[in-house]
C-alpha positions as CSV (number, residue, x, y, z in Angstrom):
1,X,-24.0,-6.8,-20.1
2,X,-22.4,-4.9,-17.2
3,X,-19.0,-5.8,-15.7
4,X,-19.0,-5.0,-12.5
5,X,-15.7,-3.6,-10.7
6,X,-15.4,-2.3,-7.5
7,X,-12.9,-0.2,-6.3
8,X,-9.9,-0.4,-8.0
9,X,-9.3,-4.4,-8.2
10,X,-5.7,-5.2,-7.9
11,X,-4.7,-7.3,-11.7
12,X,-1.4,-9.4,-11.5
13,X,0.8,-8.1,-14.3
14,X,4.1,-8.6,-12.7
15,X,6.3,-11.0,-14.0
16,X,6.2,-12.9,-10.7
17,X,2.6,-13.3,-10.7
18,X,2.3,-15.0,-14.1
19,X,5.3,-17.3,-12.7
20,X,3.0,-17.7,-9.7
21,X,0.0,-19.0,-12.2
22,X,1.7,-21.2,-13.9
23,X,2.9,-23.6,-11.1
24,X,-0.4,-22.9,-9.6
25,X,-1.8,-24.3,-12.9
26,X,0.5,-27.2,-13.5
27,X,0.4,-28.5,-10.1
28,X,-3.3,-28.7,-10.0
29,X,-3.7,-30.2,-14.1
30,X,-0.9,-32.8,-12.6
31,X,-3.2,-33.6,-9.3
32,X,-6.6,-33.5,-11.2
33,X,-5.8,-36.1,-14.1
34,X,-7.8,-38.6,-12.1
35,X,-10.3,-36.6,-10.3
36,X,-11.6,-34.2,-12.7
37,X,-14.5,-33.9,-15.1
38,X,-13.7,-34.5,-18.3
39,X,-16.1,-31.6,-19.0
40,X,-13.7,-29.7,-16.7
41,X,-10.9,-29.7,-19.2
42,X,-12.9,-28.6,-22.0
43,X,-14.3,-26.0,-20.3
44,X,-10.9,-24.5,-19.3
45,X,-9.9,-24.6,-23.2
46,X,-13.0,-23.2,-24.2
47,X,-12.6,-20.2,-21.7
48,X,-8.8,-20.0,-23.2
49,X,-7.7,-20.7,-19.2
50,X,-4.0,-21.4,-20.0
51,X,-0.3,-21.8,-17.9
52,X,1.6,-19.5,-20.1
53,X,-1.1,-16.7,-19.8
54,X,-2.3,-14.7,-17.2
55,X,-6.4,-14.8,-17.4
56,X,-8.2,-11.9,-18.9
57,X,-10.7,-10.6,-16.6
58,X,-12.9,-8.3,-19.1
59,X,-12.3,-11.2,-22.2
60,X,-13.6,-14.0,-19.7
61,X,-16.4,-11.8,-18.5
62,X,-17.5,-10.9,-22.6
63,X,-17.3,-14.7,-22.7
64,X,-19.3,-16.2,-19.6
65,X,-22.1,-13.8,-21.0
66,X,-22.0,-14.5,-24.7
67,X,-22.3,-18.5,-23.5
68,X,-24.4,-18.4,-19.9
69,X,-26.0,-14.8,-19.3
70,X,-24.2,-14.4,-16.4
71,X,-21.8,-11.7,-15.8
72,X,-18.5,-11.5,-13.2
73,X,-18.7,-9.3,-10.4
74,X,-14.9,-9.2,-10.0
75,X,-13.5,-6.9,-7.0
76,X,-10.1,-7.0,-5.6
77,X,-11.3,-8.4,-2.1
78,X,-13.5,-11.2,-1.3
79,X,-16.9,-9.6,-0.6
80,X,-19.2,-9.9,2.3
81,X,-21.6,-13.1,2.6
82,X,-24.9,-11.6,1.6
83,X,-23.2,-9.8,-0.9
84,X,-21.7,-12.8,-2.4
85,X,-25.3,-14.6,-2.7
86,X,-27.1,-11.6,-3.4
87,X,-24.7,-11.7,-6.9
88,X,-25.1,-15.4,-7.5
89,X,-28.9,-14.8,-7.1
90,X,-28.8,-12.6,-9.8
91,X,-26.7,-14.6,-11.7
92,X,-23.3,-12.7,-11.0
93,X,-20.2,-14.3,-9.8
94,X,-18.1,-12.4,-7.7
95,X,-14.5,-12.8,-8.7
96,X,-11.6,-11.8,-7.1
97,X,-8.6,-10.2,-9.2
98,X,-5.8,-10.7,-6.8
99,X,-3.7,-13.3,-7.2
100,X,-1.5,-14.8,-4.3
101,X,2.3,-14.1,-4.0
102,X,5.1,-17.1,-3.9
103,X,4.7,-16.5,0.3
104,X,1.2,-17.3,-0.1
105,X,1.3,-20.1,-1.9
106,X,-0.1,-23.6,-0.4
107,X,-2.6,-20.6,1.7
108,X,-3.6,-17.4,0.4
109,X,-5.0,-15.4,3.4
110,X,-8.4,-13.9,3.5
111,X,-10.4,-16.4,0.9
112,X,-10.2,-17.2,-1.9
113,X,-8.0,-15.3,-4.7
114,X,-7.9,-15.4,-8.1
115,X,-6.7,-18.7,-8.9
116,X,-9.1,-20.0,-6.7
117,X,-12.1,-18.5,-8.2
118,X,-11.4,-18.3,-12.0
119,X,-10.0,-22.0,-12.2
120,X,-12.0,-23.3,-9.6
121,X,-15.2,-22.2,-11.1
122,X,-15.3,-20.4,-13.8
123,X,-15.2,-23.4,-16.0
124,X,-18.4,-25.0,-14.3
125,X,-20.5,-22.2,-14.7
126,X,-20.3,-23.5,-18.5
127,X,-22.4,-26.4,-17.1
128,X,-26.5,-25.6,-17.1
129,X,-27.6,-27.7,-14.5
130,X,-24.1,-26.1,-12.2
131,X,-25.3,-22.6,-13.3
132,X,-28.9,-23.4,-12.6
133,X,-27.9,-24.8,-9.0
134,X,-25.7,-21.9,-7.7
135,X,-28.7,-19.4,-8.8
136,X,-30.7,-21.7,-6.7
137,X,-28.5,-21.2,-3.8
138,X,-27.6,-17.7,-4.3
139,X,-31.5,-17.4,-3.6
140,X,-31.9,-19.6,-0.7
141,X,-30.0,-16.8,1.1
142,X,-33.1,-15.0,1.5
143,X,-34.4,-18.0,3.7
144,X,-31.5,-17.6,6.5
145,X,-32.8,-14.9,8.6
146,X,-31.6,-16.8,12.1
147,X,-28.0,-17.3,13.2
148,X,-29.0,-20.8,12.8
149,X,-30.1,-21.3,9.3
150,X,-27.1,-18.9,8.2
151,X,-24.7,-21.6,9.8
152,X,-26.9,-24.8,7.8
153,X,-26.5,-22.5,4.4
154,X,-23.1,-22.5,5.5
155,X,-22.7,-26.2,6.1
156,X,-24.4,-26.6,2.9
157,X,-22.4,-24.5,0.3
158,X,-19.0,-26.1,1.5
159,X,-20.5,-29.4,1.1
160,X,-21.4,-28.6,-2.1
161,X,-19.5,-26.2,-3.5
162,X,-16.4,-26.3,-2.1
163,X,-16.0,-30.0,-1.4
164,X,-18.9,-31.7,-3.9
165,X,-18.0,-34.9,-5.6
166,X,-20.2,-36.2,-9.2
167,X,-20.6,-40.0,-9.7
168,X,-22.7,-41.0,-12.5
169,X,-24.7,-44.0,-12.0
170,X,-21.8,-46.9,-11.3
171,X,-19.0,-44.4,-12.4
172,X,-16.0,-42.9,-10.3
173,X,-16.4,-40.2,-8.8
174,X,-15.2,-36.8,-9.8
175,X,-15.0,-33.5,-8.6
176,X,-16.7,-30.7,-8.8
177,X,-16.0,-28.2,-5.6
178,X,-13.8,-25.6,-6.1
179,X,-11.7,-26.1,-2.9
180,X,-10.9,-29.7,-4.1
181,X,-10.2,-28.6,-8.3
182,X,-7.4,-26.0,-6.5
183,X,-6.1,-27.0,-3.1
184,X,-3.7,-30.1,-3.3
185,X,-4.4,-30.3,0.5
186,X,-8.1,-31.1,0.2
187,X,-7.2,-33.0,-2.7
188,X,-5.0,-35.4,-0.3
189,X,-7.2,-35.4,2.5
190,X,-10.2,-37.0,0.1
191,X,-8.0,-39.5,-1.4
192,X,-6.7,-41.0,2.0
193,X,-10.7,-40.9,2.7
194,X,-12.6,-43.8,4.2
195,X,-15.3,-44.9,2.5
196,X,-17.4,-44.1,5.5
197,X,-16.7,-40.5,5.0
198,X,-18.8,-40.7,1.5
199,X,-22.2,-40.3,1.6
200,X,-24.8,-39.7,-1.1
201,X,-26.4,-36.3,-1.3
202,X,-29.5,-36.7,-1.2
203,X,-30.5,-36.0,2.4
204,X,-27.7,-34.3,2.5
205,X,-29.5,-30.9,4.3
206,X,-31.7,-32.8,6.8
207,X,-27.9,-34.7,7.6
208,X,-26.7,-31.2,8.3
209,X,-29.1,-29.9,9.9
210,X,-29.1,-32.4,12.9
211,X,-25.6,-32.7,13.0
212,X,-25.9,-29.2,13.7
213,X,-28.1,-30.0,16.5
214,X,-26.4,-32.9,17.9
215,X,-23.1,-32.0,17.8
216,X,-22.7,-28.8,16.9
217,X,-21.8,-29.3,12.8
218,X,-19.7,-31.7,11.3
219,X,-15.9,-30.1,12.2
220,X,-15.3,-32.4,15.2
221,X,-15.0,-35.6,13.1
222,X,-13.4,-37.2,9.7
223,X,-14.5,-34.8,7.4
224,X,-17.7,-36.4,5.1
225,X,-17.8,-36.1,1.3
226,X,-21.5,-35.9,-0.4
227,X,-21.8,-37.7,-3.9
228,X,-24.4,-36.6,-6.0
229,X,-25.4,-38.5,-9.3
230,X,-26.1,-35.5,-11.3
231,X,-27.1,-31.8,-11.3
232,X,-31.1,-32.2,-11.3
233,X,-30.1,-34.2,-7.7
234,X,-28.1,-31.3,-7.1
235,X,-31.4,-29.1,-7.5
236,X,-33.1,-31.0,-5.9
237,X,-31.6,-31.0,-2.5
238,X,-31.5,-27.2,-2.6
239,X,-35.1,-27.4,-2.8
240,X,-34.7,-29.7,0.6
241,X,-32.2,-27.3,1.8
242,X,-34.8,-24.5,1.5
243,X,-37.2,-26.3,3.9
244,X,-34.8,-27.0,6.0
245,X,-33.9,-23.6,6.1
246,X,-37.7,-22.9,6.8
247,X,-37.6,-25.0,9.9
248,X,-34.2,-23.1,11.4
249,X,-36.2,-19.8,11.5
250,X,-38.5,-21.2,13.9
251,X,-36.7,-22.2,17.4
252,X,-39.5,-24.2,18.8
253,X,-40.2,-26.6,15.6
254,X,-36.1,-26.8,15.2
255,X,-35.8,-27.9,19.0
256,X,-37.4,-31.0,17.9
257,X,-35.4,-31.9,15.3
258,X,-33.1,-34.2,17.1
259,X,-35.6,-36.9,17.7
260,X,-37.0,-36.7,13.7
261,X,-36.1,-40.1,12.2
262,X,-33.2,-39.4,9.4
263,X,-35.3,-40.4,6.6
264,X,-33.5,-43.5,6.0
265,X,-30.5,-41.7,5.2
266,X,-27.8,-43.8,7.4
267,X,-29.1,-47.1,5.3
268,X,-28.0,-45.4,1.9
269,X,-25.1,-44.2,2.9
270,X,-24.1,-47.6,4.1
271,X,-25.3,-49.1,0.6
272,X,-23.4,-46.2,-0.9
273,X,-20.2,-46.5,0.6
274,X,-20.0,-50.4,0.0
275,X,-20.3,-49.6,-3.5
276,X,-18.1,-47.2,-3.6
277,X,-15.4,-49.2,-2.1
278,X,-15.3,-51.4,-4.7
279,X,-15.6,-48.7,-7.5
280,X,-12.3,-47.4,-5.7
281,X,-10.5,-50.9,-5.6
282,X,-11.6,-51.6,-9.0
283,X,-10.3,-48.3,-10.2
């Protein structure tokens, strides 16, 4: 096993900083009671992840390894784009050991920061089929060789891993994306969602992709929330993300995407969100 470290990364040992954790910690645990995983919570108790305790980088890393084979890349800074997939291609996590400061809050500038990344998704990586997936995307990086699939990856990984929802057949769903387990903002914005703004995830990529082309991406509207019913669907639409990724490196076969029928996807989404309306009233 190697533990990576670059530099000299920055470790919160001051007294503040574990202050700083534990609101951070019992803020989200109070948000999350509805919206989590119940495999979240275990997983944070198996990796010892507690409010009283500052995590322990070098502990978590012997640990991740012992139970996944995959080793944290932890750095004081968030690292470069193709560095970060490069890492989760070679089943790595990149990790960063700085955690904000009471000014920082609600926002800590530059990315993400400690509490970000090791309650956010540490405890996933626990999961196979999460594990499995984030490989799978680490290596679809090697696909975006044109400013235009870069900006689908893009599109993709915050649809996924930052704002991905889980909804077993007929269950509620439940998050999974690391911006909604640790920012109570997100965490707001997709409860005051409209059903509308839910959509299953399969098709997911090709729905990116032309939004992309129509209207230059998705930020100009309600923001939309992909469901998936499981992990293997998960995999699954990174394998779809990897052709679509295929057709963004050639200009004249991506031109044409515009007028490519949607595969259907707008008459599931409308079956989806009805039923996820009443999942939502019923819960």
């Amino acid at each position: 096993m190697t533990f990576h470290l670059l530099a000299r990364p920055h470790h919160p040992a001051a007294p503040a900083s574990g202050t700083v954790w534990k609101m951070l910690f019992d803020r989200q645990q109070a948000l999350l009671h509805r919206w989590a995983r119940p495999e979240f919570g275990r997983a944070l108790a198996e990796l010892g992840l507690r409010r009283d305790t500052l995590p322990n980088l070098s502990g978590l890393s012997q640990l991740i390894y012992q139970r996944t084979g995959w080793t944290l890349f932890v750095t004081g800074a968030p690292v470069a784009e193709a560095v970060y997939y490069a890492a989760l291609a070679k089943r790595e996590l990149p990790v960063v050991s700085r955690l904000r400061t009471f000014s920082e809050f609600d926002q800590p500038p530059g990315g993400p920061d400690l509490f970000a990344d090791v309650f956010g998704r540490l405890p996933l990586l626990l999961e196979p089929g999460y594990a499995e997936a984030l490989q799978a995307l680490g290596q679809a990086w090697e696909l975006a060789t044109t400013p235009a699939a870069v900006a689908l990856l893009r599109r993709f990984a915050r649809a996924t891993l930052e704002l991905g929802m889980l909804a077993p057949a007929g269950g509620q769903p439940q998050f999974y994306g690391a911006t909604l387990l640790t920012s109570p903002r997100q965490l707001h914005a997709l409860a005051a969602a409209e059903p509308a703004q839910y959509r299953p995830l399969v098709g997911a990529a090709h729905h990116l992709s032309l939004s992309a082309v129509s209207a230059g991406g998705l930020s100009d509207g309600p923001a939309t929330y992909f469901v998936a019913h499981g992990w293997a669907e998960f995999m699954g639409e990174i394998q779809q993300l990897r052709a679509e990724l295929r057709q963004a490196q050639r200009p004249e076969v991506g031109s044409r995407l515009l007028a490519t029928p949607a595969a259907n996807t707008d008459g599931r989404a409308h079956s989806f969100a009805a039923r996820l309306s009443s999942l939502r009233q019923a819960g």
